[in-house]
Structure formats: C-alpha cells, structure tokens
C-alpha positions, 0 to 999 in steps of 0.5 A, spaced: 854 101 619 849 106 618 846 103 613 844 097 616 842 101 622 837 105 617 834 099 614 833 095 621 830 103 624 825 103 618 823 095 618 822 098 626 818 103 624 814 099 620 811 094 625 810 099 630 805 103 625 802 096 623 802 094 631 798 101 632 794 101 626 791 094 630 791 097 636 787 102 633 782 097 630 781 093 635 779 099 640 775 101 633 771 095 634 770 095 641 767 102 642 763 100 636 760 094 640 760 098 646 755 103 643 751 099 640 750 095 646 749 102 650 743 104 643 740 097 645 740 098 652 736 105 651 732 102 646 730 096 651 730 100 657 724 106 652 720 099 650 719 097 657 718 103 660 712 105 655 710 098 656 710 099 663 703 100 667 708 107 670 706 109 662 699 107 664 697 110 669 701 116 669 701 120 661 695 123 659 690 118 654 685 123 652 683 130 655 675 130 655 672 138 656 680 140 659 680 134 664 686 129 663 684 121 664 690 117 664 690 109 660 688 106 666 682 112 668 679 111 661 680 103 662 676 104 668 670 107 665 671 103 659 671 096 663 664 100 667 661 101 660 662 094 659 660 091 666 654 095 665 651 094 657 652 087 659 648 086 665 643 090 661 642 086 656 643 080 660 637 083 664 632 084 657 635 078 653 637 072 658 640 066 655 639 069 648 643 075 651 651 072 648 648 074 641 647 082 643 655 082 647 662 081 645 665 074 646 669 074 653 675 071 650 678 075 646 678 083 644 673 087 642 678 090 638 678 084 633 670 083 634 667 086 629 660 089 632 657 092 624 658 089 619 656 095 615 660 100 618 665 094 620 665 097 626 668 093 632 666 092 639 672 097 641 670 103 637 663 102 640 665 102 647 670 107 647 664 111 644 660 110 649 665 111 654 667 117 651 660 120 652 658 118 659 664 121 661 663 128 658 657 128 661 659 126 668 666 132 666 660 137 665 659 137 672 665 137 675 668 142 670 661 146 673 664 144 680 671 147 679 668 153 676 665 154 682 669 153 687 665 147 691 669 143 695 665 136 698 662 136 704 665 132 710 659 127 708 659 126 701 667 124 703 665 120 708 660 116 702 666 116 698 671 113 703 665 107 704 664 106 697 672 105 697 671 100 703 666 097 699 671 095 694 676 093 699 670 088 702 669 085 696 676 083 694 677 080 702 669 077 700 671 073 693 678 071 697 683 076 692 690 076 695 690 084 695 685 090 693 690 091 687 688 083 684 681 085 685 681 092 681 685 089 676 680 083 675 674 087 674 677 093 670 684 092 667 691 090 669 692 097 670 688 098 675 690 099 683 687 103 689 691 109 686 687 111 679 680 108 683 682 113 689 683 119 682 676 116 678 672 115 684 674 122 687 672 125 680 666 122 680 663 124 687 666 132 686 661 132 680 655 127 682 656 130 689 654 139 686 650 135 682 646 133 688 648 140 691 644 144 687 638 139 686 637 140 693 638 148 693 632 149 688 626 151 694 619 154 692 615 158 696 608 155 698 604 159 694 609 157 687 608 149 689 600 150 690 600 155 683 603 149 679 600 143 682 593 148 680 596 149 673 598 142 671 592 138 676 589 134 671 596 130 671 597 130 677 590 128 681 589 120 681 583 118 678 579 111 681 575 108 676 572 102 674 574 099 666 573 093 662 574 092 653 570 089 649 574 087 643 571 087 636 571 081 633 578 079 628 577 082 621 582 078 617 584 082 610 587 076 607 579 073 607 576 080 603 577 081 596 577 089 596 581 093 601 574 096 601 570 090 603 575 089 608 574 096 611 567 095 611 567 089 616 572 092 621 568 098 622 561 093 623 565 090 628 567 095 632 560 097 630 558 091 634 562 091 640 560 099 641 553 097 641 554 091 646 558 096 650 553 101 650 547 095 651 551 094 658 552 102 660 544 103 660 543 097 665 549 100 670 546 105 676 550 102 681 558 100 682 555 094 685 551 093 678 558 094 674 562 089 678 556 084 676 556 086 668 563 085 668 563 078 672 557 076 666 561 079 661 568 075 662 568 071 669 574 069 669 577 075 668 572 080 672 570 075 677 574 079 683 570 085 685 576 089 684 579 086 678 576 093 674 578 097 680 583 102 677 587 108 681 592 113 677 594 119 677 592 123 671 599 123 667 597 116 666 590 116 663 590 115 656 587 113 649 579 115 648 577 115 655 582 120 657 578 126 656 571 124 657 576 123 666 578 128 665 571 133 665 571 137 670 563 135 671 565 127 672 561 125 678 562 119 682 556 114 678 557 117 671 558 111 666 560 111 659 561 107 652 567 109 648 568 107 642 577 105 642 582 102 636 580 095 638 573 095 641 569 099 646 570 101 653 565 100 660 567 106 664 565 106 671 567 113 674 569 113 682 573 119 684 578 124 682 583 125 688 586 132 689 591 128 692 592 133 699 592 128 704 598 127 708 603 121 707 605 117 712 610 113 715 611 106 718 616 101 721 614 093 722 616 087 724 614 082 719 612 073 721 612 070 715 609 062 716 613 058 714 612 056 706 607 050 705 606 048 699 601 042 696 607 040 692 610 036 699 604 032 699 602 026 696 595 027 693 597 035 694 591 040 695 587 035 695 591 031 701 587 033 708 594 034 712 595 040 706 590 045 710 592 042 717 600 044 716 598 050 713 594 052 719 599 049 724 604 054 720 599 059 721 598 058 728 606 058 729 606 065 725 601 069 730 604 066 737 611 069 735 608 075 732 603 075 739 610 074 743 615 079 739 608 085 741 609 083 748 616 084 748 615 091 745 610 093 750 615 090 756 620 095 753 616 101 753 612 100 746 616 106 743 619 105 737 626 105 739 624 098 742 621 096 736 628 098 732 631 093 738 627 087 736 628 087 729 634 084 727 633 078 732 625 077 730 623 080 723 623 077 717 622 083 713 629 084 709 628 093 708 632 096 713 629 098 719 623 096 718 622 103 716 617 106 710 617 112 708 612 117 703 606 112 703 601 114 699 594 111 698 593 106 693 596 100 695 597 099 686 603 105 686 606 104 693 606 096 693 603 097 700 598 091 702 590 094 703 590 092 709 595 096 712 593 101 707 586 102 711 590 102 717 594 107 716 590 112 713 585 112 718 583 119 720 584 117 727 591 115 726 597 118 731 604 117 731 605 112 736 599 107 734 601 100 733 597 094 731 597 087 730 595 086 722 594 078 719 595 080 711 593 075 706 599 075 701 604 075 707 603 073 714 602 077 720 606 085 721 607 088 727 605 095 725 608 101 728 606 110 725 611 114 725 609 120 723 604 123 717 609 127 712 608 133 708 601 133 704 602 129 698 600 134 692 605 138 695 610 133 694 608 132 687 608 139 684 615 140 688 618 135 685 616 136 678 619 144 679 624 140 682 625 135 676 624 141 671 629 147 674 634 141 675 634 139 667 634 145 665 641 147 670 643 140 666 641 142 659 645 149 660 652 146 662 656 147 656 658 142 650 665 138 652 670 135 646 675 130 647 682 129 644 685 123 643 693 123 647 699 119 644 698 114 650 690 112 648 694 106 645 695 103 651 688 103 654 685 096 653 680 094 649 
C-alpha cells in the first residue's frame, strides 16, 4: 500500500508544482504589463506635460543680461518684432513689400531669408528680438540696481495700457482677452505673461524717463551752450534758387579729358549767368522778380525761394558763405555747387530768443466742393457758386460757435466745453503747444502764425481767422512759454547727457535655456 500512496503523492506533488510554476507565469506576465502600461503612462503624462503651455509659459526660454524670459514672454517680443518690421516695410515698399517679409502661411523656420548664409527668417527674427530686448533689460536691470519702484502714474499708464488690449479684444469681437492675445502674439500667450512683459517693459522704459527728467541746467549752462553751438542753432531766412549746368554726357566724348573739360565749361556757363543775375539784384523784390524771369513756373510765387532753417540744416557751398558773422540783410551772392550755381539772397539770421506760444482752436471746415461733382467741372458757373454758398455755411457757424463762447464768459474753459460738439479739428483739445515761428517747421498756417506772434498778444486774446488752405479757426492765446533758444540748448544738453547715460550701461549676454525650443518661430 505504501507504494502505491508514494507514487500517487509524487504525481500529486508534480501538478501542484506545474500549477504553481503557471500561477507564477501568469502573474509574471501581468506585472510586466502593468509596468510597462505604468512606463507608458509616465512617458504620455512627461510628453504632455512638456507639451503644455504650463511648460510655455513657466520654464526659463533664455536669460538675457541675469533676466529669465519664458517661451511665451520671448514669443511676445518675437511676434512684436515681426509686427513691426512688417509695418515698416509695408510703409517703404507698398504693394511690393511681400517681397522683403516672410509668408504668413507657414514658419519662418522653413523660410529661407539668405541664400548665402542660408539663413532663415526665424534666425533673423530671434536675432532682432534678442537684441532689442537686451536694450530694453539695460534699463531695467539699471532700474533694479537702483532700486526704483514705478510711481503711481506711471502704473496708472501701465493698467491703461493693459485696458487698451482689453478694449481691442471686445473691439475686433474676440470671446476673451486670452483669444486676442493669442492671435496677435502665440497660442501661448494670456493676460498673465502680458501683465509680466508690460510690467518688464514699463519699470525700464518708466527710469528711463526718470533720469531724462532729472538732468537740470542752470540759466547760465543752457545760455553757454546755445552761445557755443549758435551757428546750429540760429535759423536763418534767406532767398535761394540753382541754376543747372547743362547735362554733359560721357558716352558722346572721346577721351575722359574732353569729357571733363565740357563739364567744367558747363558749370563755367551757369555760374557766369548766376553771376550775370547777382549783379542786377539790389532789393528782395528784385530777386522775386530775377527768379520769376528765371524759371516762371517754379518761382512764380513770391515765396516760392523763401527759405527758413535752423543752421543745423544749412548745407553745401553756401553753408559757410550764411554762416559769416558779417551777412547782412541784402547781401547777394553767386556760388558755384556740384550741379550749377546758386542765387543766394540773405534775410536774417534769428538768435531764436522769442518766446513760444500756445493755443487752442476750434476749426469750421466748408464742406469739400470739388469741380469733379459737376458736369463741365471748374469751367461750370454753379462751381464757384457752391463753393461760396459752402463758404458762407462755414463762416455762419464759425460766427455762431464765437457767440456762443462769448455767452459763456469767453475764457478757455468755455472754449474747451464747445469743442467736441463744434470742431472739426481732430487734435484733442484743440490745444497746441511749443509754437515757433516759421509756419515750414511748426506746420502752422501763416495767418495764424502772424496772429500769434503779434508783440501785442496777451493770454486770453481771441479771434475770428479765415485761412486759405483750411476754413475758418476760432483762435484762443493761451499763454507765451519759455524762450525758444532756451529750449533748444536744453534739450540738445538734455539729448546729449541722456545718450551718454545710455551708452555707459553696461553690455548684456544671453543664453539660451532648454525650453527656448518651444518658442514659436
């Protein structure tokens, strides 16, 4: 009996050790499946969350000069970059501008921009972006380094300027300021990372204009270096016209010295009639009448050689002949140029210490008549008709908007209150400030002009004024401001000191972070 027990125990003994073996396999198996579904659910949740915009807008993209920008803080600057070369050359190029920017429908990563180089409009771009930024982390990181904290202004202009983007989205009917953001500058954008780079931006563009406005001058500094540099800053009024030599052609000479030979005739020629009209001018009216006989249809206006400008500007052969501290009104000269001769009538030379103005208007604009909405155009007799009945129309309301402003106590605040309902004048206020002589560099109409700087005029003076290349204005004088030389030796020491602030701060280096591969481009 034992034996037969013996064998059946061990046949026994065997299937429980086959059944465990399996059980042992099976569960093998399954924990191998269970950890490579757990390796694969680590490696899907690491994709996504690389993938993510958390990644985006969280993990440092570059450090530029110490300052960590994230992807989608750079994505902004790049996007603004684009944005703006675009529009620049759009503005130079028109319809022909594609050909100078990157197609719109794919990346400028896969746009080739040299073909020398083989650079792609990406590189450009990052490039660009990289180097305004530094400029603009000079001045924040000189900001921090003083320890400068916005004022409560310059974060009220910040939070309009965050409101602005706001009113845009509602404005173009985007469902958020987030969808806004992203369309303009990247799917990773939203109202966080604006808030961080407009933030950025304003602390260093905000001590810029902090230490703009602490350089102060003494009198005697700003009169010294106006006095220093006077022949840049004086204006000179002076009559001038050219006569061209006659075109010498190269290609109808044999030898180069023939052919420089008739060039130097030919400026011979028109210096020796510029000098044949000098001699006959004694009187400004006889040089408005030599340059009418020379060239009617360019100089049949009386003021069509009048010249204004400050000597900064004045150039070529004449420049030094102006400049002579002996030039007198009435001095006329023939001077030989590249191209011909000069006629060269002087007036004046202004040391610029009048006081600038300020005004406000309300502007009557007729309405806009033109020849084009009738049938035999100018030549038609209702033409003139309409545009003195438009005329007429004009000056009644320009007449009624003056009593109105006389009813309510004819002060400017009266004048302010009847602007948005009767002006046509599109700058806000009505106001203009830092009015100088010489309607050619402030665009102010001569007879406004006159107006204004009529020795007798006083804060409060207004006046009813019809200008030819606009309508009627309702003038009110504010006030005279600081002497005009003043403020140009100001600012030029302003400018200069400011450049020099900028030129010291120092040099900044970028690097380049693991997430700069998820910036867009």
């Amino acid at each position: 009996m034992s034996g037969v027990f013996d064998k059946k125990a061990d046949k026994a003994n065997r299937r429980e050790e086959r059944t465990r073996k399996e059980i042992q396999e099976k569960k093998k198996v399954r924990l191998i499946t269970v950890i490579v579904i757990i390796v694969f659910a680590l490696m899907l949740s690491g994709a996504l969350f690389i993938n993510s915009r958390y990644v985006r807008r969280s993990l440092t993209a570059i450090t530029i000069g110490g300052v960590d920008f994230t992807a989608a803080e750079f994505d902004y600057f790049y996007n603004s970059a684009v944005n703006e070369y675009t529009e620049y050359m759009n503005s130079q190029f028109g319809e022909y501008a594609a050909s100078y920017t990157p197609a719109t429908d794919r990346p400028h990563s896969s746009q080739v921009r040299d073909d020398e180089t083989g650079e792609t409009w990406a590189d450009f771009f990052i490039n660009y972006t990289i180097e305004q930024v530094s400029e603009q982390v000079k001045y924040y990181n000189a900001a921090k380094a003083a320890g400068f904290v916005m004022t409560s202004e310059d974060r009220e202009s910040m939070e309009s300027e965050l409101a602005d983007f706001r009113m845009y989205a509602e404005m173009y009917g985007y469902p958020s300021l987030d969808s806004f953001l992203q369309a303009i500058f990247g799917v990773n954008m939203n109202e966080t990372v604006l808030r961080s780079v407009v933030e950025f931006i304003n602390t260093g563009v905000s001590y810029g204009r902090h230490v703009f406005n602490s350089l102060v001058y003494s009198d005697e500094q700003i009169a010294e270096h106006y006095y220093g540099n006077r022949d840049n800053f004086d204006s000179f009024t002076y009559r001038y016209f050219l006569i061209m030599a006659d075109n010498v052609v190269r290609e109808d000479f044999d030898t180069e010295e023939e052919y420089e030979e008739a060039e130097e005739a030919a400026l011979a020629e028109a210096l020796a009639e510029a000098d044949r009209i000098a001699v006959e001018i004694f009187s400004e009216d006889d040089y408005i009448a030599a340059a009418r006989e020379f060239d009617e249809v360019e100089f049949g206006e009386p003021d069509s050689t009048l010249r204004t400008y400050p000597g900064s500007w004045l150039a070529g052969p004449y420049k030094d002949w102006m400049l002579d501290d002996g030039r007198q009104y009435g001095d006329v000269a023939s001077i030989e140029a590249t191209t011909g001769a000069y006629v060269i009538f002087f007036i004046e030379r202004d040391p610029n210490e009048y006081r600038m103005v300020s005004m406000r208007q309300i502007l009557i604009l007729p309405e806009d008549i033109g020849p084009e909405m009738f049938v035999d155009g100018e030549e038609s007799p209702a033409y003139p008709e309409a545009l003195e009945f438009a005329d007429n129309v004009a000056r009644e309301r320009a007449e009624a908007v003056m009593a109105l402003f006389i009813e309510g106590g004819a002060t400017e605040d009266a004048l302010i209150e009847l602007m948005a309902e009767h002006s046509d004048d599109p700058t806000e206020g009505g106001f203009y400030d830092l009015i100088t002589k010489n309607s050619a560099n402030n665009k102010m109409v001569p007879e406004i002009e006159e107006w204004l700087f009529d020795p007798a005029r006083q804060a409060g003076d207004y006046e009813l004024i019809k200008t030819e290349a606009y309508g009627y204005h309702f003038v009110f004088f504010v006030e005279h401001g600081e002497r005009y030389c003043d403020f140009l030796a100001k600012n030029a020491m302003t400018d200069n000191d400011f450049r020099e602030w900028t030129e010291s701060l120092p040099d900044v280096d970028f690097e380049k972070r693991w997430a700069f591969m998820f910036t867009q481009n």
